[in-house]
BAFI-171627 format. One line per field, with one value per residue (C-alpha): residue in one letter; residue number from 0; chain; z, y, x. Coordinates in nm, 3 decimals, decimal comma. Each point is the difference from the previous one (the first is absolute). Layout:
roke a/...
tikol NUM/...
bapa A/...
pz Z/...
py Y/...
px X/...
This chain:
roke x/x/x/x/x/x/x/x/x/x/x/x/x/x/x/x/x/x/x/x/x/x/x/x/x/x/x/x/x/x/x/x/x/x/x/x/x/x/x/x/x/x/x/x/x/x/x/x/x/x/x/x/x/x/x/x/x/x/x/x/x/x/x/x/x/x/x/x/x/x/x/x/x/x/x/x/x/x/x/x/x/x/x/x/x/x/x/x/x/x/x/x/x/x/x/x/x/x/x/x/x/x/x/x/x/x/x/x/x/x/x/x/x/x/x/x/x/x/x/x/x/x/x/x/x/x/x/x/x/x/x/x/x/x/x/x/x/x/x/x/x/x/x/x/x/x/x/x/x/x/x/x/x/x/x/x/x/x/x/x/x/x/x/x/x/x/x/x/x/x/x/x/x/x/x/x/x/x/x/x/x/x/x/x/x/x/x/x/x/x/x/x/x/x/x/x/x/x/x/x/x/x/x/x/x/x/x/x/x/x/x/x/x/x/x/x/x/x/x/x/x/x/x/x/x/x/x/x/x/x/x/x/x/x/x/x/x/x/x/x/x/x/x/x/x/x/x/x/x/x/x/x/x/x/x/x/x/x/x/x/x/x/x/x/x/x/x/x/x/x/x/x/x/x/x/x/x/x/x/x/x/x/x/x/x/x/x/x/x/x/x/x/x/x/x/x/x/x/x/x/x/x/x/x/x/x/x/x/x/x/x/x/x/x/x/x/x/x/x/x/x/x/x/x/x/x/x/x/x/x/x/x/x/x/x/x/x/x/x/x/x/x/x/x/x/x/x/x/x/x/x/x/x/x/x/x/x/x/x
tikol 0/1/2/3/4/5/6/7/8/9/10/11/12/13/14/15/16/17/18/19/20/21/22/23/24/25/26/27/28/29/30/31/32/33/34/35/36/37/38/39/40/41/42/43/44/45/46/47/48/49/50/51/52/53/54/55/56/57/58/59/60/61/62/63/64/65/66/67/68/69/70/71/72/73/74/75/76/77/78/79/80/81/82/83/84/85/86/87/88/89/90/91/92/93/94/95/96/97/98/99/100/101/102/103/104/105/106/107/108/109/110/111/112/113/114/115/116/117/118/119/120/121/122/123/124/125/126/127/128/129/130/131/132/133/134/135/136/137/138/139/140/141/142/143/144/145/146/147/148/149/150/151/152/153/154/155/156/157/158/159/160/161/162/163/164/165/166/167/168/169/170/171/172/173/174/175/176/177/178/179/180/181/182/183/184/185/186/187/188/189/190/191/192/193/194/195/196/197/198/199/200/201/202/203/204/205/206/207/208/209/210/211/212/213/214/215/216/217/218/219/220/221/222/223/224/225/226/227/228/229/230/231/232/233/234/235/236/237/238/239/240/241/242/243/244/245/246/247/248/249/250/251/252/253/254/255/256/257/258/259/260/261/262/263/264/265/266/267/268/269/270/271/272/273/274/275/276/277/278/279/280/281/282/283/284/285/286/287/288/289/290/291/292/293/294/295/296/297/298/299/300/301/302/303/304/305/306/307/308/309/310/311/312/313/314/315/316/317/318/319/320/321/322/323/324/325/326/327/328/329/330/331/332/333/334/335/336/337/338/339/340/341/342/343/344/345/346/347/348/349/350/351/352/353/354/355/356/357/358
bapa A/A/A/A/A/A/A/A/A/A/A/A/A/A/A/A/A/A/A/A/A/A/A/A/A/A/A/A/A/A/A/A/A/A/A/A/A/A/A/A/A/A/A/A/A/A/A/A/A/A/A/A/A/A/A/A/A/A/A/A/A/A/A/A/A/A/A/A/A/A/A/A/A/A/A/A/A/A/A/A/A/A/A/A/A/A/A/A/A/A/A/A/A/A/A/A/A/A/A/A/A/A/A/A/A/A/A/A/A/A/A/A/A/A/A/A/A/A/A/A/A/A/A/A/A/A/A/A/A/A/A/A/A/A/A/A/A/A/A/A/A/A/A/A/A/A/A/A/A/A/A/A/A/A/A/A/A/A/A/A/A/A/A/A/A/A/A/A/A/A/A/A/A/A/A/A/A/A/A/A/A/A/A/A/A/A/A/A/A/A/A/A/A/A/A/A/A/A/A/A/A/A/A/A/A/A/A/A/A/A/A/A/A/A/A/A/A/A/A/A/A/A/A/A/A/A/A/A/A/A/A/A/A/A/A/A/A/A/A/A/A/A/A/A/A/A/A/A/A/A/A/A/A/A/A/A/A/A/A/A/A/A/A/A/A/A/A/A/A/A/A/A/A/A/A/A/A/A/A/A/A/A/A/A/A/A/A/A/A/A/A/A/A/A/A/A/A/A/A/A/A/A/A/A/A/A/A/A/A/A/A/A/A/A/A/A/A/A/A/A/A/A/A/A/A/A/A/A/A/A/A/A/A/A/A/A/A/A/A/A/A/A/A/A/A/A/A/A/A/A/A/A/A/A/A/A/A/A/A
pz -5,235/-0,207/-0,373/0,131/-0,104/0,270/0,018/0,069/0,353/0,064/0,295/0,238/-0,028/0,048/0,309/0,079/0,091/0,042/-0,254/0,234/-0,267/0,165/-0,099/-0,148/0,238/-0,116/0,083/-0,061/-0,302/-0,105/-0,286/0,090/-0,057/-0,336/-0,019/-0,247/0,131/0,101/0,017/0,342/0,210/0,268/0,217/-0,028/0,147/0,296/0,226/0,341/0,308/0,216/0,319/0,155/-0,091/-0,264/-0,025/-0,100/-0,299/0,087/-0,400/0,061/-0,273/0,119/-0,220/-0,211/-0,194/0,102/-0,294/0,110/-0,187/0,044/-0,041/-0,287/-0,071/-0,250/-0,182/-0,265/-0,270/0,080/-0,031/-0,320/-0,144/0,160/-0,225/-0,309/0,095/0,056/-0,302/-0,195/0,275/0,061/0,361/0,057/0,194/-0,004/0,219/-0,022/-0,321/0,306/0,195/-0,243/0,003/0,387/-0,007/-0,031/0,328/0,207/-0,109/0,084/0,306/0,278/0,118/-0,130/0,163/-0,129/0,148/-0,180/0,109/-0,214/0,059/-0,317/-0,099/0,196/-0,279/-0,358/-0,017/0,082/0,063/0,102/0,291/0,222/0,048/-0,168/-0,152/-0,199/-0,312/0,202/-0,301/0,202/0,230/-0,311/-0,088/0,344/-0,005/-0,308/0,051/0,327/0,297/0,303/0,220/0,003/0,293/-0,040/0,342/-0,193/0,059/-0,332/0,160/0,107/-0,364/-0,094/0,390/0,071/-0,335/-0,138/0,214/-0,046/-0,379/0,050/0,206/-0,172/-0,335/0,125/0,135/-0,337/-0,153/0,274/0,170/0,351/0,246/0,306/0,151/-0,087/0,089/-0,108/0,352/0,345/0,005/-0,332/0,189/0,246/-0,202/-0,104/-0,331/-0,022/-0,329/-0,031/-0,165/-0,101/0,338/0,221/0,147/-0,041/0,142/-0,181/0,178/-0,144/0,178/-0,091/0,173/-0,130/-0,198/-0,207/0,264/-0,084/0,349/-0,069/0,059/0,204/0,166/-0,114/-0,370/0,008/0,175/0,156/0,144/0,379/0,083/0,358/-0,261/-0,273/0,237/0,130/-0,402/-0,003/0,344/-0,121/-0,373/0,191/0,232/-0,296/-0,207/-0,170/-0,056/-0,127/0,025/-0,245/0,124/-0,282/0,132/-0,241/0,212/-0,064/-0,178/-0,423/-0,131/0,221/0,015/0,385/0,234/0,210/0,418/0,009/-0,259/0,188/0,338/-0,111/-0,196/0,329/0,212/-0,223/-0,053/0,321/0,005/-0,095/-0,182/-0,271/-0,233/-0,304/-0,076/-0,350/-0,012/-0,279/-0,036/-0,048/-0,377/-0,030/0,135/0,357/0,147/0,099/0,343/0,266/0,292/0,311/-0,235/-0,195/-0,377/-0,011/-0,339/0,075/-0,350/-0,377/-0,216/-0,213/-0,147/-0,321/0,017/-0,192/0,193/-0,213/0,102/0,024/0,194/0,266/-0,025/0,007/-0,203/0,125/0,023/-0,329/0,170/0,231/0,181/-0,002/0,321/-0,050/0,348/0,083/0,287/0,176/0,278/0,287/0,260/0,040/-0,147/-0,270/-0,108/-0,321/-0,073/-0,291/-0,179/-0,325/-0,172/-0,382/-0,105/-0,261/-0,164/-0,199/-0,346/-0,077/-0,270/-0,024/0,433/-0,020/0,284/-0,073/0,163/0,011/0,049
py -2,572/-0,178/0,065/-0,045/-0,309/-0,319/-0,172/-0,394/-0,015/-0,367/-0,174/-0,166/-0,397/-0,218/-0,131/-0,343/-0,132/-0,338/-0,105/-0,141/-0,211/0,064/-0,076/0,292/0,104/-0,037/0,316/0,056/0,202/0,259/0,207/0,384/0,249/0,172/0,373/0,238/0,154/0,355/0,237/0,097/0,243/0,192/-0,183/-0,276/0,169/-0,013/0,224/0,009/-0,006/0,301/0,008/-0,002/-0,253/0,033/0,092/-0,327/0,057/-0,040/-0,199/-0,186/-0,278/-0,352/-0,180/0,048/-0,275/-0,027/-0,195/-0,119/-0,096/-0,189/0,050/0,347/-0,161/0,178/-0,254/0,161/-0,270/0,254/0,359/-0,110/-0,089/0,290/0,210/-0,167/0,121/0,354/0,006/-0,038/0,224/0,304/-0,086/-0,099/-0,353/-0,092/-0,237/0,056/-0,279/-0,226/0,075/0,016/-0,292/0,078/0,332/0,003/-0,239/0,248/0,325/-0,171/-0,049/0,279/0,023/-0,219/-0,055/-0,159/-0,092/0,130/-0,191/0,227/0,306/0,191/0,190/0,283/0,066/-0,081/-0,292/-0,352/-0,383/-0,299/-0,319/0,021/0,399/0,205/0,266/0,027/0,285/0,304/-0,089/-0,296/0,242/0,125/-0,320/-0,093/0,294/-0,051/-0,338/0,149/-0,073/0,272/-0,108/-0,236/-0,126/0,061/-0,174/-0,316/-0,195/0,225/0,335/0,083/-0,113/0,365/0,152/0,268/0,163/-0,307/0,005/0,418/-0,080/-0,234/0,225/0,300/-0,200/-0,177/0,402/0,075/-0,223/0,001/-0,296/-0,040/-0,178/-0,187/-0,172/0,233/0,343/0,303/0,157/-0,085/0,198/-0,175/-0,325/0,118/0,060/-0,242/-0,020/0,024/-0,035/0,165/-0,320/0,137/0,202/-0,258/0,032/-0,276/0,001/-0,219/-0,110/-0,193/-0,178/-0,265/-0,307/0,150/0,177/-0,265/0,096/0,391/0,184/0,299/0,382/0,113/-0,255/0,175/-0,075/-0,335/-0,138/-0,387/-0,180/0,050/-0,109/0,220/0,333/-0,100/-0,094/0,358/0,168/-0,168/0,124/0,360/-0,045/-0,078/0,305/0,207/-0,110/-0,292/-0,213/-0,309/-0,115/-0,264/-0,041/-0,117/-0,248/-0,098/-0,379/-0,325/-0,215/-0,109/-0,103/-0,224/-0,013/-0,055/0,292/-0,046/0,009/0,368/0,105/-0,208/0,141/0,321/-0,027/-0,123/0,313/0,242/-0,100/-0,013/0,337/0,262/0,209/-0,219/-0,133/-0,195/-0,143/0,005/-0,165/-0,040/-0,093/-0,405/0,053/-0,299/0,017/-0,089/-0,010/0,221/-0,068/0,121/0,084/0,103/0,112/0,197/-0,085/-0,068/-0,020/-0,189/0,071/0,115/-0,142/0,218/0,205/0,212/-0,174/-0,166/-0,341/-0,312/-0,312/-0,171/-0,197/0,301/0,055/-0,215/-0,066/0,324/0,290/0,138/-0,011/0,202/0,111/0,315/-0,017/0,222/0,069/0,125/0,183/0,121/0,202/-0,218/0,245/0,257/-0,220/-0,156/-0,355/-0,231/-0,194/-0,128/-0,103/-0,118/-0,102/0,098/-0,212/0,123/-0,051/0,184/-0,103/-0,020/0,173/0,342/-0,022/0,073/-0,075/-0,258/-0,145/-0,351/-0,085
px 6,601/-0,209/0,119/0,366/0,186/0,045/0,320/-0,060/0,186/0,114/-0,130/0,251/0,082/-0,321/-0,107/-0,033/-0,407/-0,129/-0,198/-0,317/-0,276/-0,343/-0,350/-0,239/-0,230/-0,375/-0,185/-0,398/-0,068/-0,306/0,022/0,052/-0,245/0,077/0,007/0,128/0,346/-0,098/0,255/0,139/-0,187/0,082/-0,243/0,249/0,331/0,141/0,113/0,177/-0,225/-0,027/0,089/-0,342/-0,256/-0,110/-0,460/-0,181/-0,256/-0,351/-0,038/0,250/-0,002/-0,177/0,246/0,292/0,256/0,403/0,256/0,278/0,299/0,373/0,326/0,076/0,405/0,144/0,277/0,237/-0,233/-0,304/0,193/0,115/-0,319/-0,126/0,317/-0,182/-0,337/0,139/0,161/-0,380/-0,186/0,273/0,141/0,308/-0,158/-0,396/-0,099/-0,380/-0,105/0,109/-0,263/-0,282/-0,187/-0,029/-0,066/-0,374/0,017/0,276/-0,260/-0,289/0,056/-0,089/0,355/0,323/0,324/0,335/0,308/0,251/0,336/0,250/0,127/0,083/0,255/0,203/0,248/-0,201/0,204/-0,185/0,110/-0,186/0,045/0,134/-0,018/-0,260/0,018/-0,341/-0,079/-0,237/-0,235/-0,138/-0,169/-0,223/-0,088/-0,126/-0,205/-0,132/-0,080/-0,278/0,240/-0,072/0,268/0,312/0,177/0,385/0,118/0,181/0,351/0,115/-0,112/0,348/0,137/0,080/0,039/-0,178/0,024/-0,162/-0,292/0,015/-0,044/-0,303/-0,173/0,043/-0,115/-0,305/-0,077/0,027/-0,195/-0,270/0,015/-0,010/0,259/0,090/0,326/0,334/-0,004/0,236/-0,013/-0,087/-0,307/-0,115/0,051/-0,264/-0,214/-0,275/-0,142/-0,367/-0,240/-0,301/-0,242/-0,333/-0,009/0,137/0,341/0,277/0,353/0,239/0,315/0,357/0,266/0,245/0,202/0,289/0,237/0,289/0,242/0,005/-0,020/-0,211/0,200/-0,287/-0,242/-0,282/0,096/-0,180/-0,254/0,067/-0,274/-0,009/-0,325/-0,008/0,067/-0,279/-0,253/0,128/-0,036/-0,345/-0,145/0,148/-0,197/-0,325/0,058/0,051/-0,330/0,055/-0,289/0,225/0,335/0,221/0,298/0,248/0,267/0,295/0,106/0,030/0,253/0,055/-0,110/-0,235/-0,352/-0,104/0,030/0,291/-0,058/0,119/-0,256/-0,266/0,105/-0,042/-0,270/-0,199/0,122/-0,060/-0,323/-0,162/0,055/-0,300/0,201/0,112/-0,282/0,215/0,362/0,093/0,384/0,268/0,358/-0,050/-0,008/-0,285/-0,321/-0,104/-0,330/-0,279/-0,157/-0,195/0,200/-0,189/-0,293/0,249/0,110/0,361/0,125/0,323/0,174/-0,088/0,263/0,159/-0,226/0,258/0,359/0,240/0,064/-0,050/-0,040/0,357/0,280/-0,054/-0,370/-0,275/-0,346/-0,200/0,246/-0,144/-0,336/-0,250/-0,288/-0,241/-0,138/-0,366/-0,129/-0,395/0,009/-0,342/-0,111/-0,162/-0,142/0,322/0,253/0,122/0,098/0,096/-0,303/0,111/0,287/0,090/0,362/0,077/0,284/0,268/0,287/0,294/0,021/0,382/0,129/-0,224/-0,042/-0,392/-0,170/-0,249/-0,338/0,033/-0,363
């Protein structure tokens, strides 16, 4: 409940990591189109697709505008700023002055995803690394900040079990914010989750490389990335209406900044499929770059886009930093396809944790 008291639950020991120095990717910057953050609209939700295809609309928009965003990695440094926030606005954690210098960005956009890589909390208590247990509040924020849908398929999604990833769901329903990757049920993991964008349909899909070692109770808990099954989810989101599909993919390795052969291989096989249009990836914690892939944009990684890593013994230069990846996607004939893309950088400002753009 949300006006009952957390306790602090101590994480385990630490776990060991390499501490890798890497350069800082370079990535091509245009300043985003400025809008003024409208309040979210029903237009904007989600909802599960029906079992038939779903009827194409004959105004479907010509264009519309995806953002993109990295790693959500809520540290115990963030939740209790967050407590000090509250304390001035009435909750018992506010995340959302983290998110707005961004926010006019996330809302201007047609439709905005983030990845958020924390479950939060099953129990009202909450801890940090290296098992999450993030304050529900978070959810709100993200909302509030214009997000329409997060992925949730991480290598933390199985930090709380399945009353972790119950929790997330159930909050992100509550705030209104679509998702992808974990699943309460194994007919919610069927489903795909499609957003209505100014008319046109667009499925978004969430799988990770893995889980930290949990084994999941039910394999339908989390999804991993089996590139046979979401070439499979894809070909079943185009049956069922969807005019677009990003496929969110949480891979790679940290902290480095070149995509590794397995995000490469897969990257090239997914891609030559119809049925997926974009990758946007996560996990790296520093930025990687954006290609073309097969005539397909494949945002390798965005950084950490809200987090409390620092740069340190264990971290390199760039784990404070990120990307907003803005996408313009337009209907050629009867499809659709990115033909445009532009890269926001930002960073997190330590101390008050706002999300800054850098340029």
């Amino acid at each position: 409940m949300r006006g009952k008291h957390r306790r602090h639950r101590p994480p385990p020991g630490p776990i060991s990591l390499s501490a890798l120095m890497v350069g800082v990717l370079a990535v091509s910057l245009a300043t985003p189109r400025q809008a003024e953050a409208p309040e979210r609209s029903e237009r904007r939700r989600a909802r599960s697709a029906p079992s038939a295809p779903a009827p194409r609309r004959p105004d479907a928009p010509r264009r519309f505008t995806i953002a993109a965003t990295g790693d959500i990695l809520i540290h115990e440094s963030l939740w209790e700023r967050a407590a000090l926030l509250g304390a001035a606005s009435g909750e018992e954690y506010d995340f959302r002055p983290m998110f707005r210098r961004v926010r006019d960005t996330l809302a201007g956009a047609d439709l905005a995803l983030c990845h958020l890589e924390t479950p939060v909390t099953a129990d009202g208590s909450v801890s940090s690394y290296p098992v999450f247990a993030a304050p529900i509040e978070i959810t709100d924020a993200i909302a509030h900040a214009g997000y329409d849908s997060c992925s949730t398929a991480s290598n933390h999604s199985l930090d709380g079990g399945a009353p972790g990833i119950e929790a997330t769901l159930d909050s992100l329903d509550g705030s209104g914010v679509a998702h992808a990757g974990t699943a309460r049920s194994r007919p919610e993991s069927r489903r795909i989750t499609m957003l209505d964008v100014e008319g046109a349909s667009v499925a978004h899909l969430s799988y990770s490389f893995g889980f930290n070692g949990f084994m999941p109770e039910h394999d339908w808990l989390a999804n991993a990335i089996e590139v046979e099954r979401i070439l499979d989810d894809a070909r079943r989101a185009r049956d069922r209406g969807s005019d677009f599909t990003v496929v969110s993919l949480h891979w790679g390795v940290e902290p480095i900044t070149t995509p590794t052969a397995f995000q490469t291989q897969v990257a090239e096989r997914l891609t030559r499929s119809p049925f997926v249009d974009a990758i946007v990836g996560h996990h790296a914690h520093v930025v990687q770059p954006i290609e073309h892939v097969n005539g397909k944009v494949v945002a390798y990684g965005m950084g950490n886009f809200l987090s409390g890593m620092r740069p340190s013994e264990m971290w390199p230069d760039g784990v404070e930093d990120g990307v907003i990846v803005l996408l313009r996607v337009e209907r050629r004939g009867d499809a659709y396809r990115v033909t445009r893309v532009r890269a926001v950088p930002t960073t997190v400002e330590y101390g008050t944790w706002r999300i800054l753009p850098s340029a």
